[in-house]
C-alpha positions as CSV (number, residue, x, y, z in Angstrom):
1,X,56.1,-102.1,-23.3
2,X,53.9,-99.4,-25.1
3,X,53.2,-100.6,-28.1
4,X,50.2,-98.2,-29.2
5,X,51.9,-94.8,-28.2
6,X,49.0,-93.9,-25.4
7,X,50.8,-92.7,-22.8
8,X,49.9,-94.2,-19.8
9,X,49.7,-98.0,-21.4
10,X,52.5,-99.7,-20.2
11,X,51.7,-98.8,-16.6
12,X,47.9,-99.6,-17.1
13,X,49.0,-103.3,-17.8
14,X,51.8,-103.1,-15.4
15,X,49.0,-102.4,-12.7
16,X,47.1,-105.2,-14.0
17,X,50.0,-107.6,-14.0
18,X,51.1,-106.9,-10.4
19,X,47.5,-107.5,-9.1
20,X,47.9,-111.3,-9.8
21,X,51.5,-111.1,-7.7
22,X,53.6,-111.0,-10.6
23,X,56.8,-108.8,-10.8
24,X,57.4,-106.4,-13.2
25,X,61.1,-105.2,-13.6
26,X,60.7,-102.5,-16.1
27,X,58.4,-100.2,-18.2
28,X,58.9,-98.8,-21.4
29,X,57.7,-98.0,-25.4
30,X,58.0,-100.5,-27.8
31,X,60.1,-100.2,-31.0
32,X,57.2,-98.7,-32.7
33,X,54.0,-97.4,-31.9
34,X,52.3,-99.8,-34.2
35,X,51.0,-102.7,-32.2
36,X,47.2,-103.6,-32.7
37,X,46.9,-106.3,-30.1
38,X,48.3,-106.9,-26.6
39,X,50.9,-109.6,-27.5
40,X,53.0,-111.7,-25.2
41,X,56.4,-113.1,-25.7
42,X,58.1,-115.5,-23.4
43,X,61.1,-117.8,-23.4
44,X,60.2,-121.5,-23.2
45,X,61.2,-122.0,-19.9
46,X,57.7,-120.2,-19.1
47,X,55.3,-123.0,-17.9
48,X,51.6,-122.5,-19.6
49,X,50.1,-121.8,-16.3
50,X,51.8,-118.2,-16.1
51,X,51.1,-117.6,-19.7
52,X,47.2,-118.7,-19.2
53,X,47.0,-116.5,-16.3
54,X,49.0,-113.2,-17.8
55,X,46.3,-113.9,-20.8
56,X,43.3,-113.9,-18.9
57,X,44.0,-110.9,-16.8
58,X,45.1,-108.6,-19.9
59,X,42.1,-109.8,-21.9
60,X,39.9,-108.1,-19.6
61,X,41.2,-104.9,-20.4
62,X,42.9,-105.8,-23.9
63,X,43.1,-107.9,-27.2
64,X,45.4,-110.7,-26.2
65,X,47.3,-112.7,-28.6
66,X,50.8,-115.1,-27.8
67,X,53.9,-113.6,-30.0
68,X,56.6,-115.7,-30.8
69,X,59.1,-117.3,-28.1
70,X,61.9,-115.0,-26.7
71,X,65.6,-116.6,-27.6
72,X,67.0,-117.5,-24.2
73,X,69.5,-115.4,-24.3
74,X,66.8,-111.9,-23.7
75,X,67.1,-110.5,-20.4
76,X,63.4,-111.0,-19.6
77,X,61.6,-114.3,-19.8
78,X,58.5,-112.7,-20.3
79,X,58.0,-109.5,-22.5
80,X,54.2,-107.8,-22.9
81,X,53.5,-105.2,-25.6
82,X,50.4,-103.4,-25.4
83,X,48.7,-102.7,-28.5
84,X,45.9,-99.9,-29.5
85,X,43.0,-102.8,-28.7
């Protein structure tokens, strides 16, 4: 998601994410346009490995930080917002 309203952001990382073979099912802005940092939410079904890796690409390009765990319920089971850094 675009979390720093630069267009463009969402499928910079998207790019990014896809390069390490990962699948990304949609793009989109954020609820606001307020997002400092890069921050990654999963559910806790998400082993470490594929949040380690997701971290280490977008911190080449980004300020990385882990948000809090997505309910299980969320259609996604991993959620990226791209902040301004």
């Amino acid at each position: 998601l675009n979390g720093s309203g630069k267009i463009g952001v969402a499928t910079e990382a998207k790019t990014l994410i896809e390069k390490e073979d990962f699948k990304v099912v949609d793009t989109g802005n954020a609820d606001s346009f307020d997002f400092t940092d890069t921050v990654i939410e999963v559910k806790k079904s998400v082993p470490n490995a594929v949040i380690d890796i997701l971290k280490k690409v977008l911190s080449e390009k980004y300020s990385v930080k882990i948000g809090d765990n997505l309910n299980s319920t969320e259609k996604f089971d991993i959620v990226i917002t791209v902040g301004t850094k």
